[in-house]
C-alpha positions in Angstrom: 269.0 47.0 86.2 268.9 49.0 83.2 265.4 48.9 81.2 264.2 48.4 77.5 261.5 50.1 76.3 259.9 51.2 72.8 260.0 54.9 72.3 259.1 57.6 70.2 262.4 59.7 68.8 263.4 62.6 66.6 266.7 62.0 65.0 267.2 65.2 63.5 265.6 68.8 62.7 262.3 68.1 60.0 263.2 63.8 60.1 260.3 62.0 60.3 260.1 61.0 63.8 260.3 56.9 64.6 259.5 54.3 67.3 263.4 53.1 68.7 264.6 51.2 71.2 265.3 52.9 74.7 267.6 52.1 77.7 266.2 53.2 80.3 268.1 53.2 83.5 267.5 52.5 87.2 266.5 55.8 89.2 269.3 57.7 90.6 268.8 60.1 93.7 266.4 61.7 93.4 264.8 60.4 90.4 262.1 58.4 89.7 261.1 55.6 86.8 257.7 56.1 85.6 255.4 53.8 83.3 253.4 56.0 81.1 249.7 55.2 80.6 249.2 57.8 78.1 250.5 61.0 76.6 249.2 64.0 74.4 250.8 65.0 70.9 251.6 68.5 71.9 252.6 71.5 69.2 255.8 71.7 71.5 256.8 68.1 70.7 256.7 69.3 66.7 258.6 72.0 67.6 261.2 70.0 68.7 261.0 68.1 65.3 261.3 71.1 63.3 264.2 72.1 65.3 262.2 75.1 66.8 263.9 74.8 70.4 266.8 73.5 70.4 269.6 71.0 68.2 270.6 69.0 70.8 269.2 66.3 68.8 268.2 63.1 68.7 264.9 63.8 71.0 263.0 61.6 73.1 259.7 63.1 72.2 256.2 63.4 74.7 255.7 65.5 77.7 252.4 66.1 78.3 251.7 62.8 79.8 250.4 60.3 82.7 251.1 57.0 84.6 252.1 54.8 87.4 255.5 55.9 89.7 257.6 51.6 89.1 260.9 52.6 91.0 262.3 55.5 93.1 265.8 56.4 94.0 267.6 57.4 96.9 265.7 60.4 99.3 262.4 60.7 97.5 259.7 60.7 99.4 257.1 62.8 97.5 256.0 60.0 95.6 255.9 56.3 95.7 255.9 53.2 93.6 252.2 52.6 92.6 251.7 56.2 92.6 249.4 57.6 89.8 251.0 60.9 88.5 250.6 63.6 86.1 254.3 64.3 84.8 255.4 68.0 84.7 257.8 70.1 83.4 258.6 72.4 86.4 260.0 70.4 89.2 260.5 73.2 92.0 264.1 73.2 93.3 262.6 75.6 96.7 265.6 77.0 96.8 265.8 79.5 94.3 265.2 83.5 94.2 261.9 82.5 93.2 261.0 79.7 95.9 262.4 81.6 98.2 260.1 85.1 97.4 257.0 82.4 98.0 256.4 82.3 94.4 257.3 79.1 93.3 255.8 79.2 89.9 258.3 81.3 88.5 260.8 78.8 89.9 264.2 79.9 87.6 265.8 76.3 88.7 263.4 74.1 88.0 265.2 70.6 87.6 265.0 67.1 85.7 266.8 63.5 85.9 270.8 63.8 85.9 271.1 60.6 84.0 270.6 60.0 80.6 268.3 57.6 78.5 270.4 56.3 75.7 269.2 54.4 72.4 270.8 50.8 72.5 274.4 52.3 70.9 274.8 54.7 73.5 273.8 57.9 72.1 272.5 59.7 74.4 268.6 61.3 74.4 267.4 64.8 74.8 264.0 64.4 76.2 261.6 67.0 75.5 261.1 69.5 78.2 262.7 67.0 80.3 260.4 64.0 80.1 260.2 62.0 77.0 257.3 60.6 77.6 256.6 58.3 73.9 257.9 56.0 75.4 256.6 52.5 77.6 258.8 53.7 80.5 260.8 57.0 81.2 262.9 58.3 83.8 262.3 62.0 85.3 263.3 64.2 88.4 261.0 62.6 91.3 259.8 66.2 91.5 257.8 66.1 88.2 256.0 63.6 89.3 252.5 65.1 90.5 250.0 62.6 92.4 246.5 63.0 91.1 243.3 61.0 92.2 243.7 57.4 90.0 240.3 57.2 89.1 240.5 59.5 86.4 241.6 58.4 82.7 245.2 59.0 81.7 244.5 60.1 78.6 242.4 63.2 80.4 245.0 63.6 83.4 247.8 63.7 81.1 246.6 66.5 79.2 247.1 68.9 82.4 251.3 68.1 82.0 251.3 71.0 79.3 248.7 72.7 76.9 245.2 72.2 79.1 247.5 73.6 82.1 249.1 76.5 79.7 245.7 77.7 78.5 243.4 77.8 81.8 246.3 79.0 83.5 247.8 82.1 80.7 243.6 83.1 82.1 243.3 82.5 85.6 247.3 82.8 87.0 248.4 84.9 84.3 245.7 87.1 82.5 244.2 87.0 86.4 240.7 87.5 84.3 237.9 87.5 86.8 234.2 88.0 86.9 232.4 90.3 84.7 235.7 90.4 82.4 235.7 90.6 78.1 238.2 88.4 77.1 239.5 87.6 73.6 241.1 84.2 73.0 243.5 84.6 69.2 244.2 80.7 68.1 241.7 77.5 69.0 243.9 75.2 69.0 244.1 73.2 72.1 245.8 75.7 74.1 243.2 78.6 73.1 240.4 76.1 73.5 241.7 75.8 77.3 242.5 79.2 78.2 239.0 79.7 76.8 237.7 77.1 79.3 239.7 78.9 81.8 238.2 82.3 81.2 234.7 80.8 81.5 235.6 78.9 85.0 236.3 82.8 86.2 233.2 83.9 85.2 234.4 86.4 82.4 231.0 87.9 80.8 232.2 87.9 77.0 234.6 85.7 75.9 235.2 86.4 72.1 237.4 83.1 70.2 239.8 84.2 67.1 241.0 81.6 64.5 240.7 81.4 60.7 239.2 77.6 60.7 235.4 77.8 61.4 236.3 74.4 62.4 237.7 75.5 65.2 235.3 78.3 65.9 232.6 76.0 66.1 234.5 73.8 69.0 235.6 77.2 70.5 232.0 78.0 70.9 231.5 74.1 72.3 234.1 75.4 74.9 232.3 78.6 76.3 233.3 81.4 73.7 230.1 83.3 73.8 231.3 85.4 69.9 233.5 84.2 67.2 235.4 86.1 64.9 236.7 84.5 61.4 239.9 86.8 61.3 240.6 85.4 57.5 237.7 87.1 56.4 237.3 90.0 59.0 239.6 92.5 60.6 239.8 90.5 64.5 240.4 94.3 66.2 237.7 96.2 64.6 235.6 92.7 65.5 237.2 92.7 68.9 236.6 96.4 69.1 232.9 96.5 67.7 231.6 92.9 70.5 233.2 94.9 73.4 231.3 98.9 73.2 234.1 100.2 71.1 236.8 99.8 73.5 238.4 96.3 72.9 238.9 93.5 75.4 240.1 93.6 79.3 242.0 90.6 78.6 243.6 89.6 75.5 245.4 86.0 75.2 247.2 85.3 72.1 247.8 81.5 71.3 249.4 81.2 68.7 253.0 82.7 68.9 253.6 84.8 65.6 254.1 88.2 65.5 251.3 89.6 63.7 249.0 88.0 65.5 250.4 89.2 69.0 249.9 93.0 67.2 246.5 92.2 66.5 246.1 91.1 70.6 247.9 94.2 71.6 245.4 96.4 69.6 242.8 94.3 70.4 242.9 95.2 74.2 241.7 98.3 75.7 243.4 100.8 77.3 245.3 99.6 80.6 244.4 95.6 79.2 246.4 92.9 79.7 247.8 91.0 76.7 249.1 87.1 77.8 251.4 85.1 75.1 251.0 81.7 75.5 251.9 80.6 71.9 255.1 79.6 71.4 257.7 81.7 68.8 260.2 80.3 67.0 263.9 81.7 67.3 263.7 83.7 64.4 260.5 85.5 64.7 260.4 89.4 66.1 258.0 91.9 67.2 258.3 95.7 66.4 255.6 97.9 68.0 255.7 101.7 68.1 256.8 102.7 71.8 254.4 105.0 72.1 251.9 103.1 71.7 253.3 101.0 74.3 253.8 103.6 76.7 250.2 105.2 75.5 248.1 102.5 75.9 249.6 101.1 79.4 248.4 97.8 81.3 250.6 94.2 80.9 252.3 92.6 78.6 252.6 89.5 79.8 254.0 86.2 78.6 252.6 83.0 80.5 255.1 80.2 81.5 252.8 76.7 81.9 250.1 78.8 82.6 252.1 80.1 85.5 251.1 77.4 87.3 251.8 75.5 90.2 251.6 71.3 89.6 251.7 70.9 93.2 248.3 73.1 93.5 246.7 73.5 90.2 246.7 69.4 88.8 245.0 68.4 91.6 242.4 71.0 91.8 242.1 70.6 88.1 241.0 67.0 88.2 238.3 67.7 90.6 236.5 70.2 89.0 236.7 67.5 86.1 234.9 65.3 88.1 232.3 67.6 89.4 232.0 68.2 85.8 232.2 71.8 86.5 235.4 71.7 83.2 235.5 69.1 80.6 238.7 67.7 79.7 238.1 65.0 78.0 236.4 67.1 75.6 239.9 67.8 74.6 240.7 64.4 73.3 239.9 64.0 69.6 241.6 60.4 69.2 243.8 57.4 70.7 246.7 56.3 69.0 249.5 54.0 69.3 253.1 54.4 69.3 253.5 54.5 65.8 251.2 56.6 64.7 252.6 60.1 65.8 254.4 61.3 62.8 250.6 60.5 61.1 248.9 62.5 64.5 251.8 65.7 63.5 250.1 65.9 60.2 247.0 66.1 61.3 247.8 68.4 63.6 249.1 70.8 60.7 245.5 70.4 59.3 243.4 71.4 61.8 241.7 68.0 62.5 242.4 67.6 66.2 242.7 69.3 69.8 244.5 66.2 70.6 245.6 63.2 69.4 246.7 60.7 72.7 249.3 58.1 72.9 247.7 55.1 74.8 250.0 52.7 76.3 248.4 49.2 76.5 
């Protein structure tokens, strides 16, 4: 039998966001119901707001989440009821040109639940990224459900559903930074913050942290950035240039998705570098570089997809270097919130206050 729930929508493009009634409805093949313990306020989720991805409004906002598996339908068997599970965003269908190659991270037909949540009128929800997980209960593809050990906090397991996994992995999977590497990280937010954490648990020598909040500098530094660089008051690539002999980073991860930032990373990087874009654009936005220069200075250009990662593989591992306190993630939680509080947690977001501000489901 269908569900009720509370949850978290968006009914239209810049609308404050509000706390709704849900129907949630019994799992289908291959689906599974999920009670959410807690879940991150993530940039994406704003995105949605502001209308940024898509119009397929109204949303059911929250991805980046974690809880308990209730109900499962027909032919899963990779998780059951009682299950504690990280929710993700790339369910791997194993079938595609992708899986098939053996590299299911770049999965192109990744998949999520066929039926739809509805408000109480019948209106049907676009959950973000597949999840929509503000809410008590919500109903996914069985294969974004990741099983991680139980004894560690939702609020820190939850995290790894989006930006702690797109950071450490746009280093390690994407930027494939290693030991003895310089690395520049532009944008502390929580994504930055990560893939700096990530380019420290690789062993990179230098790891130089971009942003135009001291704010954040300061928690960059908390993170492993070994430099800082106030680019509101100093020219980053001459910075970048100057902590790295002249020649400018090995590995060059932009995190905040705007174009003259991403010229400042591909500047920023030295010859045959690697730049990773893990910051998100907006439709609108383009990038005009002189060809040459791309030609000229060679290496990647790379843009990093969930950090490239692999839930199956990567949550779990993730989780126990968190225990063996070899990576801190709960570092990355500045508050708990309820329900109602994440059109307040958006605004403070917009100020710079927080990494991240968690949903807790009582």
């Amino acid at each position: 039998m269908a569900q009720q729930v509370q949850g978290v929508i968006a009914p239209g493009k810049n609308e404050p966001v509000r706390v709704e009634t849900i129907v949630v409805p019994d799992p289908g093949p291959g689906e599974a119901v999920v009670a959410v313990q807690a879940c991150g306020v993530c940039h994406t989720d704003l995105h949605y707001k502001q209308g940024g991805i898509n119009d397929d409004f109204p949303f059911l906002l929250g991805h980046e989440a974690a809880g308990v598996v209730e109900s499962v339908g027909e032919g899963v068997t990779e998780v059951a009821p009682g299950d504690f599970v990280v929710l993700n965003w790339r369910a791997v269908c194993g079938a595609c040109r992708a899986c098939l190659r053996g590299r299911p991270q770049y999965c192109f037909n990744t998949h999520n639940a066929r039926q739809k949540m509805t408000l109480t009128d019948g209106t049907e929800l676009s959950p973000a990224l597949g999840i929509g997980a503000f809410a008590e209960k919500t109903l996914v593809a069985a294969g974004q459900c990741t099983k991680v050990d139980p004894a560690v906090s939702p609020a820190v397991a939850g995290l790894l559903g989006c930006g702690v996994m797109a950071g450490i992995g746009a280093a390690i999977n994407t930027g494939g930074v290693t030991r003895g590497d310089s690395v520049a990280v532009i944008g502390c937010g929580g994504v930055g913050d990560a893939a700096i954490v990530g380019a420290r648990l690789a062993g990179a020598a230098r790891i130089i942290a971009v942003d135009i909040d001291d704010r954040k500098l300061e928690t960059a530094k908390s993170m492993g950035a070994t430099h800082t660089v106030n680019s509101r008051s100093t020219d980053p690539v001459e910075a970048i240039r100057e902590l790295t002999g002249g020649f400018g980073a090995d590995v060059v991860i932009e995190a905040v998705g705007r174009p003259e930032t991403y010229e400042q990373a591909f500047y920023a990087r030295d010859l045959a570098g690697t730049i990773v874009l893990v910051g998100v654009p907006t439709p609108e936005m383009k990038l005009e570089l002189p060809l040459l220069d791309v030609f000229g200075r060679g290496g990647s250009l790379k843009s990093s997809w969930y950090g490239d990662c692999l839930p199956s593989r990567d949550f779990p591992m993730l989780i126990d270097l968190h225990q063996q306190g070899r990576i801190d993630l709960a570092a990355f939680v500045t508050e708990t919130i309820g329900l109602g509080d994440v059109e307040k947690a958006f605004a403070r977001m917009h100020e710079g206050d927080v990494l991240r501000s968690v949903v807790v489901f009582q």
